[in-house]
KEGU-471227 format. One record per residue: residue number from 1; x, y, z of N, C-alpha, C in turn. Coordinates in steps of 0.001 Angstrom, whole numbers, plus 500000, padded with zeros to 6 digits. Example, Ala and Ser with C-alpha at 12.3 -4.5 7.8 and 13.67 -1.06 7.14 Angstrom:
BEGIN
    k    n.px    n.py    n.pz   ca.px   ca.py   ca.pz    c.px    c.py    c.pz
    1  513190  494310  507800  512300  495500  507800  513200  496700  507800
    2  512850  497750  507080  513670  498940  507140  512900  500030  507870
This chain:
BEGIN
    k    n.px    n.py    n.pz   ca.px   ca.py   ca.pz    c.px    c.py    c.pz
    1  842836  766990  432903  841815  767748  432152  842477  768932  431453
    2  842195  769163  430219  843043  769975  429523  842125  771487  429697
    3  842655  772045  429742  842332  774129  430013  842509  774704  428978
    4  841091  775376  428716  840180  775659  427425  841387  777384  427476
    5  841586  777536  426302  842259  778648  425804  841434  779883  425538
    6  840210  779404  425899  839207  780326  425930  838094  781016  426966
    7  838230  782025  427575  837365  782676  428756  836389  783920  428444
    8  834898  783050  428194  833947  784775  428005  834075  785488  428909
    9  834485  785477  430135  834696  786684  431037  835667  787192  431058
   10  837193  786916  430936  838325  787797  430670  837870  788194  429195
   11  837279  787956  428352  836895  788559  426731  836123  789830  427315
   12  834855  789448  427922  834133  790387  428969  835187  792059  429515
   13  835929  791438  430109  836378  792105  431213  837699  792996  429873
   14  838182  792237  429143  839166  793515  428279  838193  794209  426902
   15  837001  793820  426827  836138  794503  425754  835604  795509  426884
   16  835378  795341  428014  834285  796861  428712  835826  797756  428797
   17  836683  797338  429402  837772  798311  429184  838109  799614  428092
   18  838353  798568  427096  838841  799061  426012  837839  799919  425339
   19  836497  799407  425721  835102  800426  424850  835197  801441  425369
   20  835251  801552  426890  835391  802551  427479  836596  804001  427376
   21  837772  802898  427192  838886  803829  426821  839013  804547  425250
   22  838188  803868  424127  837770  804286  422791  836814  805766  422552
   23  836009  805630  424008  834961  806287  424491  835515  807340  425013
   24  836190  807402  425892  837352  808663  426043  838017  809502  425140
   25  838634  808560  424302  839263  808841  423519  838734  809502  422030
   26  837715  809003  422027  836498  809679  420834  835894  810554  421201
   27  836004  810808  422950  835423  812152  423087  836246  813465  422966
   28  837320  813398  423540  838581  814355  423716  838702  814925  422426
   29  838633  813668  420984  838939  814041  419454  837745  814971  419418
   30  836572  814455  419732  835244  815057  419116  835570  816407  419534
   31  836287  816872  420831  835946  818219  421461  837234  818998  420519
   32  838198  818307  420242  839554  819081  419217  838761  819345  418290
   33  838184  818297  417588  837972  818856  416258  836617  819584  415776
   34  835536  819804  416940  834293  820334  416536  834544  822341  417810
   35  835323  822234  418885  835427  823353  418908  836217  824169  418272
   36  835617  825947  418525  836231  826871  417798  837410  827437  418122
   37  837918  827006  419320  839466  827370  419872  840262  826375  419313
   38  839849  825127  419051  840773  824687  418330  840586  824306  416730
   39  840305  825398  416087  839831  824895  414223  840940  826086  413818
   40  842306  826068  414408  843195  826369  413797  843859  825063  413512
   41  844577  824913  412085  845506  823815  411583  845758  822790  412467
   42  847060  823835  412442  848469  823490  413364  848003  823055  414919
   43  847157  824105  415550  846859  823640  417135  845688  822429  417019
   44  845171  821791  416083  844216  821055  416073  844919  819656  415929
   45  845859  820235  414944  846821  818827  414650  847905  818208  415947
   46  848433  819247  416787  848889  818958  418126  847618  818836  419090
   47  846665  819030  418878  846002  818725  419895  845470  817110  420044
   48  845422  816861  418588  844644  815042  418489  845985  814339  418645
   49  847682  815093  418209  848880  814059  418627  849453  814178  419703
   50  848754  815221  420508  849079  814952  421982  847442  813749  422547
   51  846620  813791  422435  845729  812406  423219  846088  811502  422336
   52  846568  811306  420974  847180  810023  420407  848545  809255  421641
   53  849256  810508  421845  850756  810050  421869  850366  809807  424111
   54  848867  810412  424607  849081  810088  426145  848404  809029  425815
   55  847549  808687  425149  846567  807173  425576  847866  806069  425224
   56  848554  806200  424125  849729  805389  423784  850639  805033  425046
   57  851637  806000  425932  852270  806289  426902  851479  805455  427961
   58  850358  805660  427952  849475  805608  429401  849409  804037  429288
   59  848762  803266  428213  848519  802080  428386  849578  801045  428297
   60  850794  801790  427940  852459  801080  427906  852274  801351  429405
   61  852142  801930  429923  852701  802199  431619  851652  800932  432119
   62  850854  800986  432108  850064  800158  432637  849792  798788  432550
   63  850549  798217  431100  850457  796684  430681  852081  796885  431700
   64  852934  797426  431475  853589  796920  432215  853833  796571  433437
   65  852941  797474  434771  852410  797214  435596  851495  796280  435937
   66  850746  795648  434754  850250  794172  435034  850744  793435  434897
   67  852231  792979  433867  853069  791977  434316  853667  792100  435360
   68  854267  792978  435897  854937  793271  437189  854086  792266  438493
   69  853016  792389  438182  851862  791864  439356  851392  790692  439001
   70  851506  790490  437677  851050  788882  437249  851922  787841  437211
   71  853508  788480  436945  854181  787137  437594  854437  786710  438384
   72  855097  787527  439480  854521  787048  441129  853440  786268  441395
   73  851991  786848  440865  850880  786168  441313  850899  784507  440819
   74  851253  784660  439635  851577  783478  439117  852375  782254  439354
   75  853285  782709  440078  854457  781613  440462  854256  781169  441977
   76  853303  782180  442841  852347  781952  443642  851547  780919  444087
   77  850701  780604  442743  849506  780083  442450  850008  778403  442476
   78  851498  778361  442120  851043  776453  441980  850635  776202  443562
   79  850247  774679  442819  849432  773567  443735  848167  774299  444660
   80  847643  775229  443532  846071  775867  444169  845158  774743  444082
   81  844338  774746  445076  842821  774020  445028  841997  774265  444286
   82  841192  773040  443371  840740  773010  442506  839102  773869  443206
   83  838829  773632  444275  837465  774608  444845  838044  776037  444838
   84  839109  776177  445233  838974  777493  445325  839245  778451  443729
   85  839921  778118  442854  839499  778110  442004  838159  778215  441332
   86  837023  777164  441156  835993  777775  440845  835241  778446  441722
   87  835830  779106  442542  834636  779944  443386  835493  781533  442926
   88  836785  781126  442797  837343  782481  442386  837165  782854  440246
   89  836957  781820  440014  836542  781722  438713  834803  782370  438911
   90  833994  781914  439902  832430  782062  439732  832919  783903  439674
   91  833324  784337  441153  833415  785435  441428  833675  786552  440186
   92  834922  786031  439415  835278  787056  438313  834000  787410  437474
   93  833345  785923  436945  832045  785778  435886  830679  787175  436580
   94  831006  787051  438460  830010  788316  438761  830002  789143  438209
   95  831298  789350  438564  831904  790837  438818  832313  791675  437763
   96  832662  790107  436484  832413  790816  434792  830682  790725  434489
   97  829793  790425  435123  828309  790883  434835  828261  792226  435128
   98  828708  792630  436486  828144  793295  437155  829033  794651  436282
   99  829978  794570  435890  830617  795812  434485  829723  795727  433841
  100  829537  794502  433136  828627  794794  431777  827437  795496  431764
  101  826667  795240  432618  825642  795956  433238  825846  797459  433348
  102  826402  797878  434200  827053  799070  434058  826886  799897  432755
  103  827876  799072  431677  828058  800038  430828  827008  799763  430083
  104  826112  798751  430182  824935  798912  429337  823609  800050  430019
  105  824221  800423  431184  823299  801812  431661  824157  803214  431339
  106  825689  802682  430603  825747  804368  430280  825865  804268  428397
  107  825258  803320  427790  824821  803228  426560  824607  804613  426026
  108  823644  804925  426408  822716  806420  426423  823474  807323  426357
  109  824392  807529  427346  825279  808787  427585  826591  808678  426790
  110  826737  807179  426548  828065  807073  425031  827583  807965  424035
  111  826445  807936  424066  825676  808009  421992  825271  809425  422553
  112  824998  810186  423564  824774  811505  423409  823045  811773  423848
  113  822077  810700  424300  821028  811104  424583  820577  811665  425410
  114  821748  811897  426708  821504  813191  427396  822561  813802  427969
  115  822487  814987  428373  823578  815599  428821  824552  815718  429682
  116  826055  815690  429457  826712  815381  430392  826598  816347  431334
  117  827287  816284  432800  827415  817810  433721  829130  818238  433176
  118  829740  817901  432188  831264  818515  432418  830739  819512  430818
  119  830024  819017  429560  829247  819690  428721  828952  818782  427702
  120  828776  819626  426374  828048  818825  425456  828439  817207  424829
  121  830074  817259  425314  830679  816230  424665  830906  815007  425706
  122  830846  815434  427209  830952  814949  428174  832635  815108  428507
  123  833257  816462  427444  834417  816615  428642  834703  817903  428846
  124  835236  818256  429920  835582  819531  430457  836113  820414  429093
  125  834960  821492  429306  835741  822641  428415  836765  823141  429004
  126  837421  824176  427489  838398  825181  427694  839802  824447  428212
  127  839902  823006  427239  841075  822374  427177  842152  822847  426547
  128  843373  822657  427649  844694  823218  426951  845375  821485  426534
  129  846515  821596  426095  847383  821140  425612  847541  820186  427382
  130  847961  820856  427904  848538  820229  428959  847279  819352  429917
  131  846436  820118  429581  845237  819326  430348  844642  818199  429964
  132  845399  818199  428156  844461  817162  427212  845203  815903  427629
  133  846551  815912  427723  847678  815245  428016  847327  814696  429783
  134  847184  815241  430298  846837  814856  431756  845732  814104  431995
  135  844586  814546  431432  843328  814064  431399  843085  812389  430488
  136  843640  812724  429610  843471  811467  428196  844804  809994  429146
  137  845982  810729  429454  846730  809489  429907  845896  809164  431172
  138  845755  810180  432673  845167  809322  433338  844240  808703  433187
  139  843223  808680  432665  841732  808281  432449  842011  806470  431561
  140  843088  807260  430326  843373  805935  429829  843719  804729  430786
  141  844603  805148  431398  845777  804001  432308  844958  803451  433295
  142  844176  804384  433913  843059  803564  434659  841785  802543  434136
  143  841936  802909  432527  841012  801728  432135  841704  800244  432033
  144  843521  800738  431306  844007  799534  430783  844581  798779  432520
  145  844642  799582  433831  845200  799216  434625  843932  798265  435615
  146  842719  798834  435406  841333  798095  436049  841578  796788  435412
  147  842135  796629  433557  841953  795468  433833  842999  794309  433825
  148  843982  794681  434780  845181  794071  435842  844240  793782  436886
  149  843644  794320  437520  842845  794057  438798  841977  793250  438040
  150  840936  793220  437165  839930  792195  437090  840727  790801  436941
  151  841813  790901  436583  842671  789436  436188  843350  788777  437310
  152  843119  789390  438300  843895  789106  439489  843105  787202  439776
  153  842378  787243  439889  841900  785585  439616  842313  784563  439152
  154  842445  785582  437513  843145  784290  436863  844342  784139  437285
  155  845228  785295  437500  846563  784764  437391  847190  784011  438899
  156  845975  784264  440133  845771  783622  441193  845562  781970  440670
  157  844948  781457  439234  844685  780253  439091  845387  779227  438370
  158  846765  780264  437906  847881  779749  437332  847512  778776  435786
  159  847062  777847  435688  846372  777391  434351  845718  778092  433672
  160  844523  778503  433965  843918  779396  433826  843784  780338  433181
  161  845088  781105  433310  846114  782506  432880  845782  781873  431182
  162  846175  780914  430996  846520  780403  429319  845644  781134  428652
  163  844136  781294  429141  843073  781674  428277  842901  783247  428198
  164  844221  783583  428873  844077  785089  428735  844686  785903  427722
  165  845943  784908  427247  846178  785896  425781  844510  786058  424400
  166  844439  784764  424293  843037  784635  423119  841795  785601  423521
  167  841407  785250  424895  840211  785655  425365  840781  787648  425222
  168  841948  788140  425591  841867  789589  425809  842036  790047  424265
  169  842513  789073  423322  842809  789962  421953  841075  790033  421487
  170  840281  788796  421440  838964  788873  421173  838055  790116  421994
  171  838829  790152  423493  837806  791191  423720  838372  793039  423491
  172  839881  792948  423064  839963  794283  422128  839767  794584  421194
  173  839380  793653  420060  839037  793775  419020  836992  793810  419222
  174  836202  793148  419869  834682  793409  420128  835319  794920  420843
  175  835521  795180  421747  835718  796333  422696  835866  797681  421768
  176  836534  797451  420885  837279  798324  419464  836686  798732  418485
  177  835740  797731  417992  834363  797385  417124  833286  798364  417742
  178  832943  797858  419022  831995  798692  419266  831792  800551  419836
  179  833780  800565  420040  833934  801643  420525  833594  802693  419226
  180  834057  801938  417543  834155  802844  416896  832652  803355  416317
  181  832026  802036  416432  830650  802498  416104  830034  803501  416956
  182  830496  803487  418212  829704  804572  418910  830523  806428  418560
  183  831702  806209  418032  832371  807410  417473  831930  807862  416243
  184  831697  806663  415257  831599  806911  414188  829711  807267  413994
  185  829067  807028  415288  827604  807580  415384  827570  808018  415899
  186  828634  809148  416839  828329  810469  417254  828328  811454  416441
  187  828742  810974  415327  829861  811779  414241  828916  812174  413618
  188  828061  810904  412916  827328  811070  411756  825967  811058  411645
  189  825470  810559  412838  823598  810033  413152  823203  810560  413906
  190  821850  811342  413264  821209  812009  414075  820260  811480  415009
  191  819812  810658  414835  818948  809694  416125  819618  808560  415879
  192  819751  808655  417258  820826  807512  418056  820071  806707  418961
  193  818886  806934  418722  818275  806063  420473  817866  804627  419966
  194  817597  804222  418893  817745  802769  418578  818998  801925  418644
  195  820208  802868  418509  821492  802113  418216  821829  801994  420135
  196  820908  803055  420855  821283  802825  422195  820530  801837  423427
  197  819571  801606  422568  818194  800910  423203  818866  799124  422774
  198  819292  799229  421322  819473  797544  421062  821012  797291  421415
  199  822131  798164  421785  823237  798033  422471  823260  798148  423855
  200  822430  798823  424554  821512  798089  425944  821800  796900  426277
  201  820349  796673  425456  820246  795236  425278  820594  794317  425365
  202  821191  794642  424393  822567  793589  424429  823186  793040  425100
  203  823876  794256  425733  824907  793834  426674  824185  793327  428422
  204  822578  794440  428515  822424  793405  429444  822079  791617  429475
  205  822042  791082  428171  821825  789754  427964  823298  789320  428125
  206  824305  789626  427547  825897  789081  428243  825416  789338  429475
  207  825306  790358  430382  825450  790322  431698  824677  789277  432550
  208  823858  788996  431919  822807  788311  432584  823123  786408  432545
  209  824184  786210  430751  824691  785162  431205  826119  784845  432006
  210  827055  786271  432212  827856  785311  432402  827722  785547  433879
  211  826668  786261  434536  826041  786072  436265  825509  784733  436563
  212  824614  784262  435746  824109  782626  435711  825571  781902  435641
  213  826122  782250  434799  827548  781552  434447  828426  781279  436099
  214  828436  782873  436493  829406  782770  437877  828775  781716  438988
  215  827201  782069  438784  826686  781482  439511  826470  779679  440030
  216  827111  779521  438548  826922  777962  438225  828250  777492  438934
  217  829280  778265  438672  830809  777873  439445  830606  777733  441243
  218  830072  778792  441258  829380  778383  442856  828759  777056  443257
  219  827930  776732  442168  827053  775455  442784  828242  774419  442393
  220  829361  774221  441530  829621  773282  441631  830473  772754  442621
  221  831063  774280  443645  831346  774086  444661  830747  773444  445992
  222  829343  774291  446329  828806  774035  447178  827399  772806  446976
  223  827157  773037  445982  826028  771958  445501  825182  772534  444692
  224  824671  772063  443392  823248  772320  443085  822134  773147  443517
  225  821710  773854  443068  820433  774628  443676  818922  773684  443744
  226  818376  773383  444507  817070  772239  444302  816328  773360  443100
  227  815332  772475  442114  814710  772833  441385  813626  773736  442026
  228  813218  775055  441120  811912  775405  441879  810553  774645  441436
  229  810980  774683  440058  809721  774160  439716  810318  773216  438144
  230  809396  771923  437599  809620  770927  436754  808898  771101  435556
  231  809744  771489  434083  809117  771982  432729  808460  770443  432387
């Protein structure tokens, strides 16, 4: 049986990442370039090429730390069982619902409809140089490094793995897409609660299929669910 080059849940699992890390990263800019400690030139211009140059640093550290862990896992994996496999396949499809979900409850707080506790932008005032740098790489590396851990499945399933180059470029580029729209409508739109109500939405309908989805890998393990009732 030939192995589809394609996975909505690793797409899933590197688009919530990456929105998230866009989301960081559009906030840190928003706070350089709209406060008054930094609307000098020169310190404004080191301030956006220092979180350019840690999110850069941070997510090199961290892809490389997922090969480190994915080839081992990988060379591991031959002659795995085809059950355990889809139960570790159902599991990922949860567990990328159960993100999506997530970030479709902090929709709201991407776009600004209510207030953070760190302040208006949702990041700690009275940022220095050194803090922007500390703050922007760790925060980054833990998004691009979560998703080494969500992949731990696949690369436990050795075939599998194939669908992870296609499936992660599709989900940085959706992940990327939607990160900028939510930057580029903090920026510019003054009511935001439609763009946050139908991006909700949204994403709780992915969540909701690829949970049915995980769920289906289960039954083909253990059996079928009996019907409740006949359309």
């Amino acid at each position: 049986m030939s192995v589809p080059l394609f996975n909505g849940a690793v797409m899933t699992i590197f688009a919530r990442e990456v929105l998230e890390g866009t989301v960081i990263i559009g906030q840190y800019r928003t706070v350089v370039q709209r406060t008054p400690e930094w609307q000098e030139p020169e310190k404004q211009k080191a301030g956006l090429k220092a979180i350019n140059t840690a999110a850069g640093w941070a997510s090199l550290v961290a892809v490389i730390l997922i090969i480190c862990v994915a080839v081992p896992l990988g060379l591991l994996s031959r002659d795995f069982d085809e059950r355990v496999g889809d139960i570790i396949e159902g599991v990922s499809k949860v567990v990328a619902a159960f993100c999506i979900l997530q970030l479709s409850l902090k929709m709201p707080k991407f776009l600004g409809l209510y207030a953070s506790k760190k302040g208006k932008d949702g990041v700690q005032i009275g940022l220095t140089l050194k803090s922007i740098r500390f703050n922007v790489a760790w925060n980054i590396w833990r998004e691009v490094a979560e998703i080494g851990v969500f992949l731990i499945p696949f690369f436990l399933e050795g075939d599998k793995a194939k669908a992870i180059p296609l499936s992660g470029l599709a989900g940085i580029v959706v992940g990327g897409i939607l990160g900028a729209i939510i930057y580029i409508a903090n920026k510019r739109m003054e009511n935001k609660t439609w763009l946050a109500v139908f991006m909700a939405v949204l994403l709780l309908f992915l969540a909701t299929g690829l949970f049915t989805g995980g769920l289906h890998e289960f039954e083909e393990v253990w059996g079928m669910t009996q019907n409740v009732y006949n359309y």
